[in-house]
N, C-alpha and C positions, 0 to 999 in steps of 0.2 A: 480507640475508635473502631467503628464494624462498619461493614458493608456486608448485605445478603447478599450471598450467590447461589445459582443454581444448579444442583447434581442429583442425578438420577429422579429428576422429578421430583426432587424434594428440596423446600430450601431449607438453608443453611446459615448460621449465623458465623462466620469469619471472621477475628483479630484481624484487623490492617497497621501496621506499624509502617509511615513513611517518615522518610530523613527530607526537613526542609520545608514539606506542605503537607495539609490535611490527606488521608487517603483518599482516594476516588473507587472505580469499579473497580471490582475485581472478576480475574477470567473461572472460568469454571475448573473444578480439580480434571486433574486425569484428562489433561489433552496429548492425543496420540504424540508420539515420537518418534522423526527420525532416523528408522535403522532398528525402532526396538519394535513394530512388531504390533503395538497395539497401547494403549491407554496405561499410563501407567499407575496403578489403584493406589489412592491416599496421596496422591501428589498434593502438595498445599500451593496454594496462589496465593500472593499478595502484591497490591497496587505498588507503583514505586514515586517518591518525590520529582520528574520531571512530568509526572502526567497532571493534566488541572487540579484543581481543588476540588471537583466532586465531575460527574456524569454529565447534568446539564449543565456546566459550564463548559464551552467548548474552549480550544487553542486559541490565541488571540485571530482575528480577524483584521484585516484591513476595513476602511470607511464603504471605499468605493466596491460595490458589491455586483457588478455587472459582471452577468453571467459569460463571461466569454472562454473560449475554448482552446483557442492558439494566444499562446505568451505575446501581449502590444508590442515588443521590443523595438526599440529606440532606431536600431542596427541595425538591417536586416542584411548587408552585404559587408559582414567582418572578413578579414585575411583567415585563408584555412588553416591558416598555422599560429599554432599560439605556446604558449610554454608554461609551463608545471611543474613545479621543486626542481630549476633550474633543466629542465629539458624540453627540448621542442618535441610537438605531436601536430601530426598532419589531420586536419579533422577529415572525417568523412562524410559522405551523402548518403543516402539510403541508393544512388545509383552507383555508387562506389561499391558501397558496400555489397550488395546484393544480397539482404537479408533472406529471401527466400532460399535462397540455395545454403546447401550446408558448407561449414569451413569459414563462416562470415569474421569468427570471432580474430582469425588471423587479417582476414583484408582490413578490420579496422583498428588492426595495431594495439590492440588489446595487450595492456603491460599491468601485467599480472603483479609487480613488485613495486608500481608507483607510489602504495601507500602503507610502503613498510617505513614502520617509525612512527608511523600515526594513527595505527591500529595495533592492540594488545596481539601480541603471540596467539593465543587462546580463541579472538575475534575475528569474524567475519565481513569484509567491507567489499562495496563497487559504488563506485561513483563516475559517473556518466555526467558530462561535461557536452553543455549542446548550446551552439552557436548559427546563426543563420549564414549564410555563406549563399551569394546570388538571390538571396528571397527562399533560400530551400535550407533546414536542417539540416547539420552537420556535426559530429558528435566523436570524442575521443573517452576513450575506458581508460579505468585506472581500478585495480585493482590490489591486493594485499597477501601476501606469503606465497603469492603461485595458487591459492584457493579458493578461485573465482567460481569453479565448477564445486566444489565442495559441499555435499548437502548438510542441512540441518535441520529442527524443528522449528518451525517459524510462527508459533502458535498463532494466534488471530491477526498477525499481518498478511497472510494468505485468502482471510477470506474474501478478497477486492477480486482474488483471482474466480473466484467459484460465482460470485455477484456479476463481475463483465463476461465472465463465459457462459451463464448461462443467459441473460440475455442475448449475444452473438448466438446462441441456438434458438429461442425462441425466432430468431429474425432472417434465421437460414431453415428455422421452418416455414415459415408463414412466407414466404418469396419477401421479405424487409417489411411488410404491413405492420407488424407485430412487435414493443419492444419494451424499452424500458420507461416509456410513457405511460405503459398500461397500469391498469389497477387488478387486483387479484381479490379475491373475498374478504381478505384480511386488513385490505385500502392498497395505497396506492405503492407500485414498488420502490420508486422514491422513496417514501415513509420508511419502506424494509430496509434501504442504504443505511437511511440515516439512522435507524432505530440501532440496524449492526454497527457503525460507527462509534454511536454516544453511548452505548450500552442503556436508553433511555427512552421511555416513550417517543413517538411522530405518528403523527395524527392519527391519534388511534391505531397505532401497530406498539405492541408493547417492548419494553426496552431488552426484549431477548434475543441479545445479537448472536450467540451460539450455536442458539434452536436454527433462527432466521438462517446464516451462513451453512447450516445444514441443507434449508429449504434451499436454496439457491446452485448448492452440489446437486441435488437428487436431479434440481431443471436441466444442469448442464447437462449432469451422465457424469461420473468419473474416468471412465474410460476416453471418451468427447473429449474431455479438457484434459486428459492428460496427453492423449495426440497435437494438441493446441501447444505442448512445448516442445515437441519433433517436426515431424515432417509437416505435421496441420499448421502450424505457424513461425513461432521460436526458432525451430532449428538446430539448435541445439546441441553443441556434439561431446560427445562423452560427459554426456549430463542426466542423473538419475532423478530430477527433481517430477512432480508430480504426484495424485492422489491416489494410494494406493490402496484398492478394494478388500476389504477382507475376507478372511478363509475362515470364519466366522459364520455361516449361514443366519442363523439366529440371531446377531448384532443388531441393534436396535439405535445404538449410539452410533452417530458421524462423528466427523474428521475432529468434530470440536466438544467431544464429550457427553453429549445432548442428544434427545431422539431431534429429529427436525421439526418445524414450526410449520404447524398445518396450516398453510398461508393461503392455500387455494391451489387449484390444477390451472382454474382457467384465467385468462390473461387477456384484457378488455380496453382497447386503444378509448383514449376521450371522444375522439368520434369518427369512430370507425371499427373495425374488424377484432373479432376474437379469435382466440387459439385456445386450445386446450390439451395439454403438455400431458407425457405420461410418464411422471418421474423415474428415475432410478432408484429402485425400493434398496441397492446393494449400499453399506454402508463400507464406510475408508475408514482402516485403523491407523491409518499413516500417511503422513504428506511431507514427503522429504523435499526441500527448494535450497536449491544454491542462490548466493547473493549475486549471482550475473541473472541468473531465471528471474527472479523477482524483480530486477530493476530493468532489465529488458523488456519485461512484461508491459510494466509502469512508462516505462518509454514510450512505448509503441503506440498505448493509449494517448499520450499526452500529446503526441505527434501528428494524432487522426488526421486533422482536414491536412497537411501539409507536405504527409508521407502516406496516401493512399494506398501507395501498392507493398507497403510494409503492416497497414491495421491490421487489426482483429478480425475474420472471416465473417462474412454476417454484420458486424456492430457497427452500428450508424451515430450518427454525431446526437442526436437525440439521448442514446445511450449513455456517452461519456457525460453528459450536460446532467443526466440521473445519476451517475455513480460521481460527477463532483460535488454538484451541486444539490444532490435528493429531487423530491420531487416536482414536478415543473412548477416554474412561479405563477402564481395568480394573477398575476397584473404585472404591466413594463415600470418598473424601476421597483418592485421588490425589493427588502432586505432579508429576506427569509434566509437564513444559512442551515445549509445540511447536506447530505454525503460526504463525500471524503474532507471537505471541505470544514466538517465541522467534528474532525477526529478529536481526540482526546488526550494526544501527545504533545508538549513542547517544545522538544529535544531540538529540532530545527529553527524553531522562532524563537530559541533562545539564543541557540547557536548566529544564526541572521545577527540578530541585538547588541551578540556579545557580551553578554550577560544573564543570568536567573534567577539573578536577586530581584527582581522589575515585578510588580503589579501589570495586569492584560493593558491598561491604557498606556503606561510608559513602555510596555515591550513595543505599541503596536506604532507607537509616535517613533520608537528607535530605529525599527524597520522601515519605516518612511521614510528617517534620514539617508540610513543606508540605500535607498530607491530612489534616490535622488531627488527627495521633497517628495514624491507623488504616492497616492493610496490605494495605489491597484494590484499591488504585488500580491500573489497568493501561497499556499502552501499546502497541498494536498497529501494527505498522510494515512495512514493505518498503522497501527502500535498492539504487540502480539507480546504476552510477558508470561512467566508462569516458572514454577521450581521443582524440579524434576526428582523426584525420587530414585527412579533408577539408575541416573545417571550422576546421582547427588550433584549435580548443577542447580543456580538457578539465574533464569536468561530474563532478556529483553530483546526483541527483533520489532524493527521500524521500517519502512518502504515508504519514499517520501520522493516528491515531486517538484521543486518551489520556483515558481518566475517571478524574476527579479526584474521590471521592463527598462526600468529607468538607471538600471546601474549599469556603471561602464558599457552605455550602449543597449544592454539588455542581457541579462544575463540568466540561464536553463540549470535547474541541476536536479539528475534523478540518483538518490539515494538508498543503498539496501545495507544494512547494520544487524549484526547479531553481534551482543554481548553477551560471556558467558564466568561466571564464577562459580567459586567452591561452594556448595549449597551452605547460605546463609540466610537471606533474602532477596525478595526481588530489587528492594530498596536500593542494597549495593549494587544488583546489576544495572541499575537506573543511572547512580551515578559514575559507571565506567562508561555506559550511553551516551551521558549527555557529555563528560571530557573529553571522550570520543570524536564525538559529534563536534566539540567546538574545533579541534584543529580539523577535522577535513572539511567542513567549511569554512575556516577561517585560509585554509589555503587553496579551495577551492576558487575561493573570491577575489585572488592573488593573480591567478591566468590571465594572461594578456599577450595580446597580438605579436607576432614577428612575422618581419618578412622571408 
């Protein structure tokens, strides 16, 4: 089986070999790395068996497709204290916490070794565990080998980062008038979420989620968004993650291998005011993210209306409702699925299920049981895979979001995963992913209250 992908402007016709399901997309060769510096030439990609059966078919979906923004949860005043492979953690607030200030990651008892045993030696895991407490977010970390801060290459599960930061610029240009509502020459940036999500056409933006996640670096600025994980937001401390510009003058290719997708400068609200952005021509050979940067990130967003003074600078609820959901619906009770919403991973909604042997309709009937009968649960995700040459690995990294409303009260959980093997294929890294994945949500979903 093949899948065309695209390199250097030229496509290409790719062998996909997965274990379990048909192949689906595949990422572009020679995306930058972690530590090395710059793309590394003749890297081979190939799709792995926890991703769908093809592009347009997205991850299962729930019935009920109301767009909403903060998790329904059952609960909203659980006890702050709950317990985890037999240990109590006190949750925290974002008033606890004090995310702005740096040092956060000790105030909220970040236990760096909670998921040894459940993550491979080799792997990178954070799971974030978020419960309401008084009507407000409350949230305990769990971590794996002490290498929370750890960088890695996190291939196309980063690009959510460069799609919400550079709208937050747009919208800290324009005094908020300006954002992810708008449309660009190329349609609407909804369309761009979704298209960089599915690897696949929306509505008329073409399925080139590479180019696109370029265009969307160049809106933010590299530089922009990598202050977005120190002092500009995150916080971050003794953490190197972020997009790093190359010393390259001449580089033509971004962060994801690809010149960027000439999407348009200018940025056009439905009815109202434009902007017209003047991108960052400098191209990133490298975007090293640790698994706390990446689920911190995902946090923060998923958090917006509830933990204001913790959001993303600039980015309005507007925003988040394009990066979950793509672009705004046409009409009140839509089923249009797209942005995050309509990723191309399953590793979570199979793990939910408890299973991957399941067809999308049986996953998504399993998932309802697990939610306690109801159909509103959701799973927000970006899935980044590709096989390293220089490093003879080949990886899987996943950033995932999933409300759970009706289980045990209601139940949050933000997820960042890198798996990494001996360069064979991406296949086998798929399926250290998804085993992965099934015990830290299967214990994730174990947490329960103490007094």
């Amino acid at each position: 089986m093949s899948s065309r992908i695209r390199s250097l402007g030229v496509t290409v016709a790719v062998a996909l070999a997965c274990v379990g399901a048909p192949a689906c997309s595949a990422e572009v060769p020679g995306e930058a790395e972690a530590g090395g510096g710059g793309a590394g030439a003749g890297d081979a990609d190939s799709s792995n068996e926890a991703l769908s059966t093809a592009p347009s078919a997205p991850s299962p979906v729930a019935a009920d497709r109301t767009r909403f923004l903060t998790c329904p949860v059952l609960d909203t005043d659980k006890p702050a204290r709950a317990t985890f492979r037999g240990k109590t953690y006190a949750y925290k607030t974002d008033e606890e916490a004090r995310f702005r200030s740096p040092g956060w990651e000790a105030r909220v008892g970040l236990d760096d070794h909670a998921l040894d045993g459940l993550v491979p030696a080799s792997d990178r895991a954070m799971v974030i565990d978020v419960r309401r407490v008084g009507g407000r977010p409350a949230y305990a970390y769990f971590g794996a080998h002490g290498l929370a801060h750890d960088p890695y290459e996190p291939w196309s599960s980063a690009k959510i980062m460069a799609a919400s930061a550079a709208m937050a610029r747009v919208r800290a240009e324009t005094d908020a008038r300006v954002g992810g509502p708008a449309s660009v020459s190329a349609g609407a940036v909804g369309d761009l979420v979704t298209a960089m999500e599915t690897y696949s056409p929306s509505g008329g933006v073409p399925g080139a989620s590479n180019e696109i996640a370029g265009y969307f670096l160049t809106i933010a600025g590299a530089e922009r968004t990598n202050a977005l994980f120190g002092e500009g937001w995150l916080n971050l401390t003794g953490d190197e993650s972020g997009f790093h510009v190359s010393r390259d003058a001449g580089r033509t290719r971004s962060a994801w291998g690809a010149a960027p997708y000439a999407a348009g400068r200018t940025w056009t609200m439905p009815r109202g005011p434009s902007y017209t952005a003047t991108p960052d021509a400098r191209m990133v050979d490298d975007k090293p993210m640790s698994a706390l940067a990446q689920a911190e990130w995902l946090k923060r967003l998923s958090q917006h209306a509830l933990a204001p003074e913790s959001s993303l600078p600039g980015f309005q609820a507007e925003d988040l409702d394009v990066l979950f959901y793509g672009r705004p619906a046409p009409s009140t009770g839509s089923t249009q699925v797209g942005g995050m919403l309509a990723g191309i991973s399953n590793y979570v909604a199979n793990a939910v299920a408890g299973t991957s042997a399941l067809g999308a309709a049986e996953t998504v009937a399993r998932i309802d049981t697990v939610n306690g009968g109801r159909s509103n649960w959701r799973i927000f995700d970006k899935v980044g895979w590709g096989d390293s040459t220089s490093r003879s690995r080949s990886e899987v990294v996943l950033v995932s979001y999933t409300c759970l409303p009706g289980y045990d009260g209601g139940h949050e959980l933000v997820i960042a995963l890198r798996t990494s093997v001996p360069r064979s294929s991406v296949a086998a890294a798929g399926q250290v992913a998804q085993a992965t994945m099934n015990r830290l949500v299967a214990e994730a979903l174990k947490v329960r209250a103490t007094n």
